[in-house]
N, C-alpha and C positions, 0 to 999 in steps of 0.2 A: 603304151604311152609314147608317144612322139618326143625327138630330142627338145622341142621348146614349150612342153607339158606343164599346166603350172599345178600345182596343186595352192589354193591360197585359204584352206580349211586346215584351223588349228587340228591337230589328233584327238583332243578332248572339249567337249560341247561346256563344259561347265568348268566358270574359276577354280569353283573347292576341288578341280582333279590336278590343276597344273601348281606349281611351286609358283610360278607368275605367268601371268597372262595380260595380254592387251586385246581391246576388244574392241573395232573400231574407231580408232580414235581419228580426231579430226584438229587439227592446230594452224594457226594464222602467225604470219611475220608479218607485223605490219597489217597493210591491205591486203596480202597475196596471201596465198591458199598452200601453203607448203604440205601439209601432210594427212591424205584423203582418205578417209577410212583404212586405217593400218590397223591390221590384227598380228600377233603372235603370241607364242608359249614358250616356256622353257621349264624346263622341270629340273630337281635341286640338282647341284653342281654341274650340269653343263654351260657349256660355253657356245652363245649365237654370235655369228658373224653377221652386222647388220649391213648389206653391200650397196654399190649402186654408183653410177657417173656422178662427176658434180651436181649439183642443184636437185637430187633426187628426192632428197627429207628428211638425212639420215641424222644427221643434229640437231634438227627441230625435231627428229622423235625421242631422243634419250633428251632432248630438253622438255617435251613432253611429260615423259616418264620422271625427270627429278621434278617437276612441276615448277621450272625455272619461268617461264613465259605467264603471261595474266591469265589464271584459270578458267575466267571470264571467254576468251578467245580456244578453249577448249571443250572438245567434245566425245563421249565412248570411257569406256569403261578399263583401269588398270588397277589389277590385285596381283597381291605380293604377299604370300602365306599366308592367305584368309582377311589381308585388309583390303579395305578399298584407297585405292591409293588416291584416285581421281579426286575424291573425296578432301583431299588433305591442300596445304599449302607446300611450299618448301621445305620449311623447316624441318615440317610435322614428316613429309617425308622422306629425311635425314633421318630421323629419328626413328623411324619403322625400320631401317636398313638401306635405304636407296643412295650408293654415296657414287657422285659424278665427278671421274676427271679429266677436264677438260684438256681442249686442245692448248688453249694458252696456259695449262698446269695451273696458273693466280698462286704463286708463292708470292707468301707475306712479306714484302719489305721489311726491310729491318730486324729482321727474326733470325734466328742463328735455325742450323737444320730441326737440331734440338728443341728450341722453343715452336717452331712451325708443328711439330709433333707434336708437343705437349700442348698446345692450344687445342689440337682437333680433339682429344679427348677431353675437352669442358664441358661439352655436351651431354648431357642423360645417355646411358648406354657405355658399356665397355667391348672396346676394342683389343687390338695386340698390344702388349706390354713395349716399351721401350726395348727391353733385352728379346725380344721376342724378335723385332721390328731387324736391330742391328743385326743378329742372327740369320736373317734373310738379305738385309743388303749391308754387306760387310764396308761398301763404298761410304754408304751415309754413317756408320759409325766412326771412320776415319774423318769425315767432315764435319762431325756434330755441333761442334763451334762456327762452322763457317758459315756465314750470312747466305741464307738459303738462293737468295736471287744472282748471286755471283759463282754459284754452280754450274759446270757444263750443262748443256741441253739434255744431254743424255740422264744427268746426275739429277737435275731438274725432273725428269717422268721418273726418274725413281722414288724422288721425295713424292713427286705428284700422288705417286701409288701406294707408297708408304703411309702416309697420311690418310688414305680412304683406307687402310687397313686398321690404324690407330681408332677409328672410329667402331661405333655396331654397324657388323657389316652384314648383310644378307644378301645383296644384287649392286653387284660393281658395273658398271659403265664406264668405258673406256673411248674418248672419240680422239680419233687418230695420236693414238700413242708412239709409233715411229716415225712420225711429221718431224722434217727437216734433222735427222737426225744422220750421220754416218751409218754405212752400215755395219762397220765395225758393231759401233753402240746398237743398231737393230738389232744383231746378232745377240748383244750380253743383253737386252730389255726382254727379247724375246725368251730367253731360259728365266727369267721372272715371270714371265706370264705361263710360261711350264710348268713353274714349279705350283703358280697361282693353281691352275689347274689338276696339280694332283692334290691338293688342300682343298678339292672340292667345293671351290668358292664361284656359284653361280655367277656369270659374266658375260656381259652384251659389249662388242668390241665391233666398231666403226672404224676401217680403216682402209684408205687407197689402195695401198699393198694388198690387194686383196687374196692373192694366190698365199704369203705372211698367215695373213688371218682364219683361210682356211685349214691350213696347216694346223691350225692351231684349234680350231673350233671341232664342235662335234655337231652343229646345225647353223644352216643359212636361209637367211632371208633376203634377198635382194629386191630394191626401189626402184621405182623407174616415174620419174614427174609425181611422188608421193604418195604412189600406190605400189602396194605386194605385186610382186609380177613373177617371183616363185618363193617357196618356199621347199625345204626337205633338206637334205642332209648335205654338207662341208663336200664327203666324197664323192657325191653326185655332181655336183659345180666344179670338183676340180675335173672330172672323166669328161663334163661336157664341155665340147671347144664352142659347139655352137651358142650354147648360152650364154659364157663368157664375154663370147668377142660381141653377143648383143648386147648386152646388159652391161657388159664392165669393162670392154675393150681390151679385153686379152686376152 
């Protein structure tokens, strides 16, 4: 295989083999055509690096996948432990387990850390316990009273993360979680996302930092104008310089 080989064939032909799978999917912004037949899989508790230069597709596909955009402008097939998720609206796939956080985190105005929690669990479905929650970020237990929007940035993706844990979780999405942040704070987010990782909590992570995200992941998929242009493993993209510096300029 040549250093710029793609392989863009999921490992298993059929949904019921993968924990989740995508399977062509086709999504619109607008008029424009952001995401062109995208397939992937993940199977239970790995973590996908979803990569790729600006404007590649990589938000329009985890917005895709929570079925944030008009389904109507959606096309291909997404299963998530035997549902069909295509199938569903938002909500409905919140409630199957698909919980997105985004790049602007959307903490609740006027809600104490505390109450920002306690809202996500109103939903059908149990998440992590409050004590459970503080027990992993001992930061937001020290702030539990404080108005979630007047939180650092850093403290801010922690509630962000927090809160899609509060919920039924089965497939966390993460789009640019170290966005605008120190790298001090990179540093302490990224032992969350560690720790996510040994709790075996399946995770699709979209982020600049890509070399960050590798690190971190156990498989990559990288975009290029809203198409797979490879697919295969985390350690393959960090050993290849020549893919990188095509695909992600680095």
């Amino acid at each position: 295989m040549s250093a710029l080989a793609v392989d863009t064939a999921p490992a298993s032909a059929s949904p019921e083999r993968a924990f989740f799978s995508v399977r062509d999917i086709h999504a619109y912004y607008g008029e424009s055509y952001i995401v062109q037949g995208v397939s992937l899989e993940i199977n239970h508790g790995e973590i996908l690096a979803l990569l790729g230069r600006n404007g590649a597709g990589k938000t329009s596909t985890l917005r895709a996948i929570a079925r944030l955009d008009d389904p109507e402008l959606h096309r291909g097939e997404i299963w998530l432990d035997g549902q069909p998720i295509h199938k569903m609206k938002s909500f409905e796939a919140a409630r199957a387990g698909i919980q997105l956080v985004p790049e602007d985190r959307r903490i609740i105005q006027g809600l104490t850390v505390e109450e920002n929690l306690i809202l996500s669990q109103v939903a059908p479905g149990k998440g992590w316990e409050l004590d459970r929650i503080y027990g992993h970020f001992p930061r937001l237990a020290e702030r539990r009273k404080q108005e979630g929007t007047t939180l650092s940035g850093g403290e801010q993706q922690m509630l962000a993360i927090a809160r899609a844990l509060a919920r039924d979780l089965k497939l966390l999405l993460l789009d640019e979680p170290y966005e605008g942040l120190a790298p001090v704070i990179v540093h302490e987010i990224e032992g969350i996302l560690t720790e996510i990782k040994k709790l075996g909590i399946t995770t699709i992570i979209v982020e600049q930092n890509a070399v960050a995200a590798l690190k971190l992941a156990d498989r990559a998929v990288i975009l290029d104008t809203g198409e797979v242009a490879f697919t295969g493993t985390a350690q393959e993209v960090l050993e290849n310089t020549q893919l990188r510096h095509e695909y992600l300029a680095i």
